[in-house]
Backbone as a chain_set.jsonl record, in Angstrom:
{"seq": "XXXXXXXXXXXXXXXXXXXXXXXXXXXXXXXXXXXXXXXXXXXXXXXXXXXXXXXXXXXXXXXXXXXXXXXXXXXXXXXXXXXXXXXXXXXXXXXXXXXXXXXXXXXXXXXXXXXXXXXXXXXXXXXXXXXXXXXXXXXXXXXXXXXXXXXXXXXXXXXXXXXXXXXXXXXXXXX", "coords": {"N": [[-1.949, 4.76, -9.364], [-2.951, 1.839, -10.072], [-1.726, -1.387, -10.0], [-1.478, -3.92, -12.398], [-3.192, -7.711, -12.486], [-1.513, -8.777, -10.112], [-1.963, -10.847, -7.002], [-1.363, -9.561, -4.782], [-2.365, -6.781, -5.411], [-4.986, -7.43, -6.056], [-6.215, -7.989, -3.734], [-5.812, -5.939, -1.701], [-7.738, -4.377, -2.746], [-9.772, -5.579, -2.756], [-10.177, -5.649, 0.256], [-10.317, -2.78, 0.261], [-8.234, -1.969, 0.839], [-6.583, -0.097, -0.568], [-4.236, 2.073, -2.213], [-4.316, 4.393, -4.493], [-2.069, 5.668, -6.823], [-2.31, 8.133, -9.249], [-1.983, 9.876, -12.166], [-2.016, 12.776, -14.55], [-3.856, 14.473, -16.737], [-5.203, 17.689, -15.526], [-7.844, 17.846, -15.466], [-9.318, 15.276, -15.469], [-8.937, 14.29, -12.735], [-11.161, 15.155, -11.114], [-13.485, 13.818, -12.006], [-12.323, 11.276, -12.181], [-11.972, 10.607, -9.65], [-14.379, 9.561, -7.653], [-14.441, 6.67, -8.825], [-12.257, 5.8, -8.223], [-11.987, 6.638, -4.88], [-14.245, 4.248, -4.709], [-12.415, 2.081, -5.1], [-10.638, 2.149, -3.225], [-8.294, 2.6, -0.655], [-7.505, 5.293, -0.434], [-6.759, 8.021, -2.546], [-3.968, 9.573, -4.736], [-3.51, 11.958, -6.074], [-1.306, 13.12, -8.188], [0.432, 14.588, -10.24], [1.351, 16.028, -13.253], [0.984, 13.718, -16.092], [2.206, 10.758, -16.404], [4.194, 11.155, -13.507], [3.018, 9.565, -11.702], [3.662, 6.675, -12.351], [6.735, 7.055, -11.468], [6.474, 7.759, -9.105], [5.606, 5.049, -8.079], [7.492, 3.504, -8.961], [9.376, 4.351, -7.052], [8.465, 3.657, -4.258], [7.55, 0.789, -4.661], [10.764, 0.346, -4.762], [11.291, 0.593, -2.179], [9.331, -1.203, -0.774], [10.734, -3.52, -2.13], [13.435, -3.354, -0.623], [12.841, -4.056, 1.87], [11.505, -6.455, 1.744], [13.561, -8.088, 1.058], [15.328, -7.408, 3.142], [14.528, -8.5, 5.317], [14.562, -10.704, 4.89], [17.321, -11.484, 4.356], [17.643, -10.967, 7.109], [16.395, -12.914, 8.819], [17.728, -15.189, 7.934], [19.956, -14.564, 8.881], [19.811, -14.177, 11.718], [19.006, -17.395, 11.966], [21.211, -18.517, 10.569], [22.677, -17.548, 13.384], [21.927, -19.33, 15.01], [19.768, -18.618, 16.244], [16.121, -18.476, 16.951], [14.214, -17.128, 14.497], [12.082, -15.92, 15.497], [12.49, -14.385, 17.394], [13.464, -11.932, 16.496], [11.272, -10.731, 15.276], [9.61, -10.212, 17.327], [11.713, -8.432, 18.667], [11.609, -6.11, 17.798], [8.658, -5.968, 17.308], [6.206, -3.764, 17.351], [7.777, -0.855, 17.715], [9.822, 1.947, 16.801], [10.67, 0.422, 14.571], [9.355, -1.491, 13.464], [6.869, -2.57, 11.062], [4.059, -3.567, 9.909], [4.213, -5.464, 7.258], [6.623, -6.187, 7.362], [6.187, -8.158, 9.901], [4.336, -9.513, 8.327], [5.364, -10.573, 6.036], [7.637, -11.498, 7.319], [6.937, -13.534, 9.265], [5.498, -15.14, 6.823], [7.884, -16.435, 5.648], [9.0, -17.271, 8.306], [7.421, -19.249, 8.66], [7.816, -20.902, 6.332], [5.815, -20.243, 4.137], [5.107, -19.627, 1.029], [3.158, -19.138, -0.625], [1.997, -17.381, -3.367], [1.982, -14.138, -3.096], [2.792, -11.896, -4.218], [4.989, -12.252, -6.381], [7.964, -13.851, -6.909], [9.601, -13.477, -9.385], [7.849, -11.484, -10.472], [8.938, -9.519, -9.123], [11.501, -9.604, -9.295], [11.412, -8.668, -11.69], [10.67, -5.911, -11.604], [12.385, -4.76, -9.965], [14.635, -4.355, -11.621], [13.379, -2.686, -13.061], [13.396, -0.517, -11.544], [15.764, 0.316, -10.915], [16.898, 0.433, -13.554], [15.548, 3.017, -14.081], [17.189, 4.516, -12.495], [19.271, 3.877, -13.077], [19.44, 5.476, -15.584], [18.884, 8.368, -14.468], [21.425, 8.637, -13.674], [21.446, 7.694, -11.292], [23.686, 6.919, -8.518], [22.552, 3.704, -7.187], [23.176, 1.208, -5.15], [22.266, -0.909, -3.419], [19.979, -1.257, -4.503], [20.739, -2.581, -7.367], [21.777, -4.603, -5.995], [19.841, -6.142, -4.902], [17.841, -6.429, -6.972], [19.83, -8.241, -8.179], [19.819, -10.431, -6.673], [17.291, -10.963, -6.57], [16.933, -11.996, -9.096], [18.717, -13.914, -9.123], [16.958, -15.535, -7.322], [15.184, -16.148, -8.962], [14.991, -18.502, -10.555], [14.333, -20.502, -9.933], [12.753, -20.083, -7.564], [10.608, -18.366, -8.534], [7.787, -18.569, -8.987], [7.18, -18.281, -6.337], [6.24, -16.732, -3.438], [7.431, -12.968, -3.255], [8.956, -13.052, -0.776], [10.31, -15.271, -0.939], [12.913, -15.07, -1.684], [14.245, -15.398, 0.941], [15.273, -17.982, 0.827], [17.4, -17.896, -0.974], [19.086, -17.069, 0.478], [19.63, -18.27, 2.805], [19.811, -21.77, 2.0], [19.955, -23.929, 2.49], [18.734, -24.07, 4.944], [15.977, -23.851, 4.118], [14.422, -26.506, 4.058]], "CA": [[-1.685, 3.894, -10.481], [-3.298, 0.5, -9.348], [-1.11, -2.56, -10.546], [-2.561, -5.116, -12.879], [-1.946, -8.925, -12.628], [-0.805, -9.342, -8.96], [-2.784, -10.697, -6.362], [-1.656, -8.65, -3.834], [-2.983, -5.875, -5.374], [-6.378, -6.944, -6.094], [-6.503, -8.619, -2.184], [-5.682, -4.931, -1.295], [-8.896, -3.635, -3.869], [-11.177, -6.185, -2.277], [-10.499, -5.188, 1.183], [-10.509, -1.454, -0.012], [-7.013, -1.153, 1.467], [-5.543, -0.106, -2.044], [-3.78, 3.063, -2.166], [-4.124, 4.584, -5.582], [-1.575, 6.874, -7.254], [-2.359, 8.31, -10.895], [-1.57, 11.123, -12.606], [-2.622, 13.069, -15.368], [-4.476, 15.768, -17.166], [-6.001, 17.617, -13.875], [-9.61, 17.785, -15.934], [-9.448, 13.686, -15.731], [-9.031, 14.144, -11.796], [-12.503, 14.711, -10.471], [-14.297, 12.79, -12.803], [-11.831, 9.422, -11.623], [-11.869, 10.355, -8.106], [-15.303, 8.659, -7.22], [-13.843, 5.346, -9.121], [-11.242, 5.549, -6.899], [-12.774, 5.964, -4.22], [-14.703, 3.165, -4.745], [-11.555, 0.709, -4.756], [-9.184, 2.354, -2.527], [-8.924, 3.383, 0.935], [-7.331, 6.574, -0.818], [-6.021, 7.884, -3.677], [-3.323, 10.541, -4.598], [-3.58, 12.599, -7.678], [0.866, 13.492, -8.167], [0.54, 15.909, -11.245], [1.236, 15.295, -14.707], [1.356, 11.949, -16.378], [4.38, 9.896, -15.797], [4.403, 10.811, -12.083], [2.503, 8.332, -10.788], [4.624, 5.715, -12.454], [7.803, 6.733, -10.935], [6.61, 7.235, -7.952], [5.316, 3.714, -8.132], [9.334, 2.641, -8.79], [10.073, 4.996, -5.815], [7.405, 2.908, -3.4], [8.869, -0.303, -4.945], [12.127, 0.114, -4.173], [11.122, 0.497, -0.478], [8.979, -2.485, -0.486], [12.17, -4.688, -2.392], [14.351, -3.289, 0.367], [12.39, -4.389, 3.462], [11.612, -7.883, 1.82], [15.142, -8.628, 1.167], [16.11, -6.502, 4.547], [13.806, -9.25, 6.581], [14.995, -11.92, 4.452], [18.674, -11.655, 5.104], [18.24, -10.936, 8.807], [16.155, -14.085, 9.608], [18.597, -16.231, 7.766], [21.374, -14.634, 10.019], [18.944, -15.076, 13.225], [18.964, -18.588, 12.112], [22.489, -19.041, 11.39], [23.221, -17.586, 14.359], [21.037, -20.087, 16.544], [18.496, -17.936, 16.775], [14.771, -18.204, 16.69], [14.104, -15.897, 14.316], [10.772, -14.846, 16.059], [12.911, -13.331, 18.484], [13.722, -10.477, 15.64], [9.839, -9.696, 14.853], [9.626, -10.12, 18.77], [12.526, -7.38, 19.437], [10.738, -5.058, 17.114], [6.893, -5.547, 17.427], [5.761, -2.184, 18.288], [8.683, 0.413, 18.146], [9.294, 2.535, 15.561], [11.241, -0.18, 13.162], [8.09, -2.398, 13.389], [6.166, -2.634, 10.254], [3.114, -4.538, 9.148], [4.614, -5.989, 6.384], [7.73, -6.471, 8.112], [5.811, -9.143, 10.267], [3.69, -10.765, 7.509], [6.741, -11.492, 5.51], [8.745, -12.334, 8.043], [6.509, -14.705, 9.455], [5.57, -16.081, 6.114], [9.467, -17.006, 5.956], [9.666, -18.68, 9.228], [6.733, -20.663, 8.199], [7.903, -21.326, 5.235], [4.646, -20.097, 3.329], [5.39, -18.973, 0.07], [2.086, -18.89, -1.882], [2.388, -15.641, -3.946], [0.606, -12.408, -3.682], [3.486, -11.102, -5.39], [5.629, -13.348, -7.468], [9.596, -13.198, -6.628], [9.701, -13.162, -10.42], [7.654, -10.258, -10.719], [9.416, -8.516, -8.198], [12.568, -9.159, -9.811], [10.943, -7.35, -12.971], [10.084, -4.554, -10.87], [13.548, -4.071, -9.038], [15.081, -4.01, -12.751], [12.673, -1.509, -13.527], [13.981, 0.229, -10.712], [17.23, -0.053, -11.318], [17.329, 0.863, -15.094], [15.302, 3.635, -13.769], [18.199, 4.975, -11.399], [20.608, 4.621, -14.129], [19.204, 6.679, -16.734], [18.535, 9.638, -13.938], [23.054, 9.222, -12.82], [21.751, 7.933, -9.627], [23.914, 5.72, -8.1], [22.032, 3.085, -6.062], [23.63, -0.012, -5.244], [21.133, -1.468, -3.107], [18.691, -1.236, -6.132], [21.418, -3.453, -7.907], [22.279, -5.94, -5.373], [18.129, -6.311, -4.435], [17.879, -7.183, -8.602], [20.635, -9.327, -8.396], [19.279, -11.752, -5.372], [16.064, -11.416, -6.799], [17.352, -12.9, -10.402], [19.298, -15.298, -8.257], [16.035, -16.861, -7.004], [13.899, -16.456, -9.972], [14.667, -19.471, -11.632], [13.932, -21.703, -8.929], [11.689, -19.59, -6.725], [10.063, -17.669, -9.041], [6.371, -18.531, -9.022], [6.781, -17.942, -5.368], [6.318, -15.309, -3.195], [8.853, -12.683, -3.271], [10.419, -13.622, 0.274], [11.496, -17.043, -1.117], [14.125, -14.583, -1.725], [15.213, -16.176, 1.625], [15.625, -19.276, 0.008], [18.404, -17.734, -1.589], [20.299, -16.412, 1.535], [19.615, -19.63, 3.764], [19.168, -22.456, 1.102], [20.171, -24.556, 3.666], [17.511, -24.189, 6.755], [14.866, -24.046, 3.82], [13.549, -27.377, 4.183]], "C": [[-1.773, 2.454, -10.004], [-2.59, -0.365, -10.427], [-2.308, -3.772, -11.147], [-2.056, -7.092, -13.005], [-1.242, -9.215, -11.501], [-2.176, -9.623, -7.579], [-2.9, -10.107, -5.425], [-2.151, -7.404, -3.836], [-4.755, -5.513, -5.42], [-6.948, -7.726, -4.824], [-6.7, -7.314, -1.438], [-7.191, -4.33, -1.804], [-9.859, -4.56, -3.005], [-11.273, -5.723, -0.71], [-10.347, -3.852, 1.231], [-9.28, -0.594, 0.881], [-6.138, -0.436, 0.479], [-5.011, 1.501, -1.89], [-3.56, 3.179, -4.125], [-3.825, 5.697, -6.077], [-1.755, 7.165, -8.907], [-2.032, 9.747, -10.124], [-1.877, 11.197, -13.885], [-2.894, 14.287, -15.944], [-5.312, 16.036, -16.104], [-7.48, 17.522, -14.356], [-10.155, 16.347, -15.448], [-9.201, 13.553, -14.052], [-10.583, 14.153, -10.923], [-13.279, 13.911, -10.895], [-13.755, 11.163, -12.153], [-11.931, 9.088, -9.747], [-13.276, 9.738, -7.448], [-14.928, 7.14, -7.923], [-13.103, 4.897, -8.457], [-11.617, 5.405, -5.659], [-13.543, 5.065, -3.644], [-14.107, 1.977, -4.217], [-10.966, 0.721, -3.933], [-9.609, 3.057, -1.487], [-8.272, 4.828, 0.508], [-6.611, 6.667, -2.1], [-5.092, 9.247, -3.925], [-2.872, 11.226, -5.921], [-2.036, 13.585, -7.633], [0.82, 14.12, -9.05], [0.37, 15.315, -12.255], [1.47, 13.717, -15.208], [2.603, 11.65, -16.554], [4.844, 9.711, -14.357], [4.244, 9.999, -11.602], [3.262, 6.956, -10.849], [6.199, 5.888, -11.82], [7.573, 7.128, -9.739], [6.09, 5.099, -7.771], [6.658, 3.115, -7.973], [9.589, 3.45, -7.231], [9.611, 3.852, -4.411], [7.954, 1.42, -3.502], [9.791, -0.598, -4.467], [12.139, 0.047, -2.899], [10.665, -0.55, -0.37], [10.151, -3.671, -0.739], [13.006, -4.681, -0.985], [14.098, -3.693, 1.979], [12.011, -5.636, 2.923], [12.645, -8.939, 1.888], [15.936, -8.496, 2.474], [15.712, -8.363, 5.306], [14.134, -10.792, 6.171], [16.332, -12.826, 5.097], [18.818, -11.921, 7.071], [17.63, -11.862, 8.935], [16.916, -14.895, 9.167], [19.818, -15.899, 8.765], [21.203, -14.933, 11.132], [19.337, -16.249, 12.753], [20.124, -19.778, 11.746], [23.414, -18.633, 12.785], [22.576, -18.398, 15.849], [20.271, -19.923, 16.83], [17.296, -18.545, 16.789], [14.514, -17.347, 16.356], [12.478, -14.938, 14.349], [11.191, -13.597, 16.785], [13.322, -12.017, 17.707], [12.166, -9.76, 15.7], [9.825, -9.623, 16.024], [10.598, -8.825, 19.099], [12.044, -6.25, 18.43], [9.545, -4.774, 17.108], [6.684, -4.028, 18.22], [6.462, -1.061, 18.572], [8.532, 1.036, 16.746], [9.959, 2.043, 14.205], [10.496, -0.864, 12.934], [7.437, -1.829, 11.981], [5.14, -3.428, 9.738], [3.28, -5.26, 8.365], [5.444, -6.725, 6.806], [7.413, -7.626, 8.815], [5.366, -10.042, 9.44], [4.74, -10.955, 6.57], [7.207, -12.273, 6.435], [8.031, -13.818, 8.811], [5.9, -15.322, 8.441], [7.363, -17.12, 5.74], [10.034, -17.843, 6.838], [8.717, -19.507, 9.143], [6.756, -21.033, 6.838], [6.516, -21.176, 4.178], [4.916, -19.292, 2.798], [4.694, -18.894, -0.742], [2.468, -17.259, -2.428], [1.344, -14.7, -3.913], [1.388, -11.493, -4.129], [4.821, -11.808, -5.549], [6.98, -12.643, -7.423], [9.903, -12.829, -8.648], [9.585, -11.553, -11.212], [8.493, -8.814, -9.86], [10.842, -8.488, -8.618], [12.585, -8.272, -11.223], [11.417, -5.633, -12.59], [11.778, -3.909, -10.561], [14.294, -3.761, -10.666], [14.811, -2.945, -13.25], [13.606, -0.387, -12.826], [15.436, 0.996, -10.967], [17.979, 0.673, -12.691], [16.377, 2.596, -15.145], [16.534, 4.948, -13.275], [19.595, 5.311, -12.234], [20.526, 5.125, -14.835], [19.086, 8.241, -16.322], [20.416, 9.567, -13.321], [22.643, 9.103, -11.583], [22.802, 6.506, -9.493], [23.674, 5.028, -6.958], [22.488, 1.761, -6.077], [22.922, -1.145, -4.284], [20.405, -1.757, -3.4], [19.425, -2.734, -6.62], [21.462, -4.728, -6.994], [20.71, -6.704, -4.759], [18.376, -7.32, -5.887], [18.362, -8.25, -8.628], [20.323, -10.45, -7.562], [18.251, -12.31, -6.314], [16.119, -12.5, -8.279], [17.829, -13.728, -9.794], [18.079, -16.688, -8.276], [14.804, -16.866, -8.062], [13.855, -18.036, -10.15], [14.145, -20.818, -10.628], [12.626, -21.496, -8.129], [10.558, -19.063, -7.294], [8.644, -17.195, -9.223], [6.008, -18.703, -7.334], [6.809, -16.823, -4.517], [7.351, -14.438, -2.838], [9.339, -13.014, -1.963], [10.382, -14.506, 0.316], [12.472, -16.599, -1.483], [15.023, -14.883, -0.735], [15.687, -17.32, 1.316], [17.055, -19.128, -0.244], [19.582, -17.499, -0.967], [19.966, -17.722, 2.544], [19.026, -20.939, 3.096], [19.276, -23.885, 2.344], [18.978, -25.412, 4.84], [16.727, -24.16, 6.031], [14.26, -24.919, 4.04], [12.54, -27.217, 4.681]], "O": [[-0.766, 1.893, -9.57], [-2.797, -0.14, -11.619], [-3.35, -4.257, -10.707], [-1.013, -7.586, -13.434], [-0.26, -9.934, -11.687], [-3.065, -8.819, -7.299], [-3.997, -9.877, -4.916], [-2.414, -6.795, -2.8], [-5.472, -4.542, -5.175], [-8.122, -8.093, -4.873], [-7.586, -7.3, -0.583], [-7.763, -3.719, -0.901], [-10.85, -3.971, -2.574], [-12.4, -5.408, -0.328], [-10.2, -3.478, 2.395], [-9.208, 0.544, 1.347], [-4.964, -0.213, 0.778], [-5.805, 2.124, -1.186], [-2.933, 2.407, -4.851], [-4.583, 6.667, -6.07], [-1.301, 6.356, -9.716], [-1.908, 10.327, -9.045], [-2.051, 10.175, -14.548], [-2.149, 15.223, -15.655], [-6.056, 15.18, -15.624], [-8.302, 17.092, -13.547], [-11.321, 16.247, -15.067], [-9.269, 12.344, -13.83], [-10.974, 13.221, -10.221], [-13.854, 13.18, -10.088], [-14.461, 10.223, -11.79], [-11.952, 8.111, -8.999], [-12.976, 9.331, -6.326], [-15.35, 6.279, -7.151], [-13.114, 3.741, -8.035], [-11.659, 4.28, -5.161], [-13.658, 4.929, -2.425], [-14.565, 1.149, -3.43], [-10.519, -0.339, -3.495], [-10.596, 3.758, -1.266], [-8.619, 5.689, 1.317], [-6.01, 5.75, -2.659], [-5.495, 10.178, -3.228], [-1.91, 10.9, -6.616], [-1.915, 14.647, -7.022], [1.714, 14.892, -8.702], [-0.394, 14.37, -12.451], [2.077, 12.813, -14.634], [3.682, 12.196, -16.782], [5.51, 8.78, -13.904], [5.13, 9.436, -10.959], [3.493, 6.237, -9.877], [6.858, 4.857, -11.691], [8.531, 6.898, -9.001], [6.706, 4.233, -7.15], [6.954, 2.36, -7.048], [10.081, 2.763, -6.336], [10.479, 3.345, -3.701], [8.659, 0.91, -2.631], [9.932, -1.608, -3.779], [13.051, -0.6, -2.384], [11.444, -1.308, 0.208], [10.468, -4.519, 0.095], [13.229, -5.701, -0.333], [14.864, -3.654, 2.941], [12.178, -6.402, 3.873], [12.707, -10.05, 2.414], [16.885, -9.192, 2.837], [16.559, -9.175, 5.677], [14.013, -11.791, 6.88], [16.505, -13.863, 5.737], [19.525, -12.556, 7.854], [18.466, -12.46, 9.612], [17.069, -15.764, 10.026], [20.505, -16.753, 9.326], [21.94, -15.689, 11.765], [20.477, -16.384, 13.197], [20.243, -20.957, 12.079], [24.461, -19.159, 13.163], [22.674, -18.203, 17.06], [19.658, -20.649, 17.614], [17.575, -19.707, 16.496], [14.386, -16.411, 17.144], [11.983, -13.988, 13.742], [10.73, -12.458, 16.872], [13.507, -11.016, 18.399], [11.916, -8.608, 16.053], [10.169, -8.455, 16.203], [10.098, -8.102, 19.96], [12.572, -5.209, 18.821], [9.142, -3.622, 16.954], [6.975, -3.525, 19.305], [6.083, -0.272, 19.439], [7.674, 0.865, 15.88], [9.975, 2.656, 13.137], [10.711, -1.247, 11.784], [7.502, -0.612, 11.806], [5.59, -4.16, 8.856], [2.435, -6.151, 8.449], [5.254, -7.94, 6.748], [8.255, -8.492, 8.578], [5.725, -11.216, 9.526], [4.809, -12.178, 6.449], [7.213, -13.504, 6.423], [8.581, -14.918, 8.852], [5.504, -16.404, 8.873], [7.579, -18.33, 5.677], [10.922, -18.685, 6.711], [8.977, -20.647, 9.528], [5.755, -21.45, 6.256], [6.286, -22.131, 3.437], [5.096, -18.192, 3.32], [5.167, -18.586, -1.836], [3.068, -16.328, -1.892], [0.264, -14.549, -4.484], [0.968, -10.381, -4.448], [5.639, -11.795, -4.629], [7.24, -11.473, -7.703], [10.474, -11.781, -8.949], [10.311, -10.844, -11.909], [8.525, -7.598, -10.05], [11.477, -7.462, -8.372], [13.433, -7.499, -11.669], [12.096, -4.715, -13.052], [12.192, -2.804, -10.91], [14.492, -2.551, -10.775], [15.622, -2.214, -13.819], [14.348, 0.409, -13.401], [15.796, 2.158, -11.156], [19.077, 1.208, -12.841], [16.528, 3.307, -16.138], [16.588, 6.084, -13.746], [20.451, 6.196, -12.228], [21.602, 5.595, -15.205], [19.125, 9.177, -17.12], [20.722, 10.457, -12.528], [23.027, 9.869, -10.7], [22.739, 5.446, -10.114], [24.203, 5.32, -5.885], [22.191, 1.099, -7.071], [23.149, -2.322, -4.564], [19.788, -2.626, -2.783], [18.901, -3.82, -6.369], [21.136, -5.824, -7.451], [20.716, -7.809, -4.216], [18.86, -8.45, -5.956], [17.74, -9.252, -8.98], [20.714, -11.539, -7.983], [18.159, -13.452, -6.763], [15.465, -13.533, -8.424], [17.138, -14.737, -9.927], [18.042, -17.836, -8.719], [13.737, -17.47, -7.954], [12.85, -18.71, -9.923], [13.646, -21.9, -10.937], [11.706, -22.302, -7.991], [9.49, -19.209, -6.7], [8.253, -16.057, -9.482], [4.914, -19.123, -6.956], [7.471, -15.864, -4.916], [8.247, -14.912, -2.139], [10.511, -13.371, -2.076], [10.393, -15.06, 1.416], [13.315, -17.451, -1.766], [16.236, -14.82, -0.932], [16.825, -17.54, 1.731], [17.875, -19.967, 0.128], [20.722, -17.599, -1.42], [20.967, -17.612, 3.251], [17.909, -21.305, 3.462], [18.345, -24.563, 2.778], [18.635, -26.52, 5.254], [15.769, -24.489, 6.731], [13.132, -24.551, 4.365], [11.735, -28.145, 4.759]]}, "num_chains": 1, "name": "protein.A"}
C-alpha cells in the first residue's frame, strides 16, 4: 500500500527501494504484481482488503517510535555533555544499529530538517495509530505519548521533518 503525498515515499519509488504492501481480491494480485515490481524493490500481497492498511499503522508505529526514541536520546546525550555522535558511534554496527536510526539522528545533530516526511504528517499518522489501538482495547501508551510530542511540535515544527520532534525535547540546544 504505497503512500501518496510524502516525499519520502516517492524518493524510496525513484530509487526502487519502496516496499509495497496491498491487499485485496487475490484475482487483482498477479495482474498488479508486475506494476509493482516496477516501483518497488518488493512487494507483499497480506490477504484481504484492509490488511495492508493496518499493517501500514503497525510499520508506522515502529518508525514513530525510533524517531522519537533517537530524538529523546540525543537531547539527553546533549544535556548530558555529550556529543551526541558518540550514541550513533556506540551503536554503528551491532544489532541496535539501524539505517534510519543514523540518518535521523544525524539529520538532528545537523540540524537538517527539510522534510521527507512532515512532523505534521507524522503526527496524523501516530493519531491514526492510536485511534487505531483504541478501538481494538489495546492499551498502548507509547502510541499516546509519541501523538502527544508529535502535536506538541506541530504547530511550530510542522512543515518540518518529523525529527524536529527534537526540537521539542531540547528546545534549548536547537539553535
Amino acid at each position: 500500500m504505497p503512500s501518496s503525498g510524502r516525499s519520502e515515499t516517492r524518493s524510496s519509488a525513484e530509487t526502487g527501494d519502496l516496499v509495497i504492501m496491498a491487499s485485496g481480491p487475490a484475482e487483482m494480485h498477479e495482474r498488479l504484481e508486475t506494476i509493482f515490481d516496477a516501483i518497488g524493490k518488493r512487494s507483499m500481497w497480506v490477504g484481504e482488503a484492509g490488511t495492508a492498511t493496518r499493517l501500514k499503522l503497525a510499520t508506522n508505529s515502529w518508525i514513530l517510535a525510533v524517531v522519537e526514541g533517537v530524538a529523546e536520546t540525543l537531547a539527553l546525550a546533549e544535556g548530558l555533555g555529550l556529543d551526541p555522535r558518540l550514541v550513533l558511534e556506540a551503536v554503528k554496527g551491532g544489532p541496535l544499529d539501524l539505517p534510519y536510526l543514523q540518518m535521523k539522528g544525524n539529520a538532528i545533530i545537523e540540524r537538517k530538517f527539510e522534510p521527507s516526511f512532515k512532523l505534521a504528517l507524522a503526527a496524523k499518522d501516530a493519531a491514526l495509530v492510536e485511534d487505531s489501538a483504541k478501538r481494538r482495547d489495546l492499551e498502548l501508551p507509547l502510541v499516546s505519548v509519541i501523538r502527544e510530542r508529535f502535536e506538541q511540535g506541530k504547530a511550530e515544527h510542522g512543515d518540518k521533518d518529523m525529527s524536529a520532534t527534537y526540537l521539542t525535547s531540547a528546545p534549548v540546544r536547537a539553535a
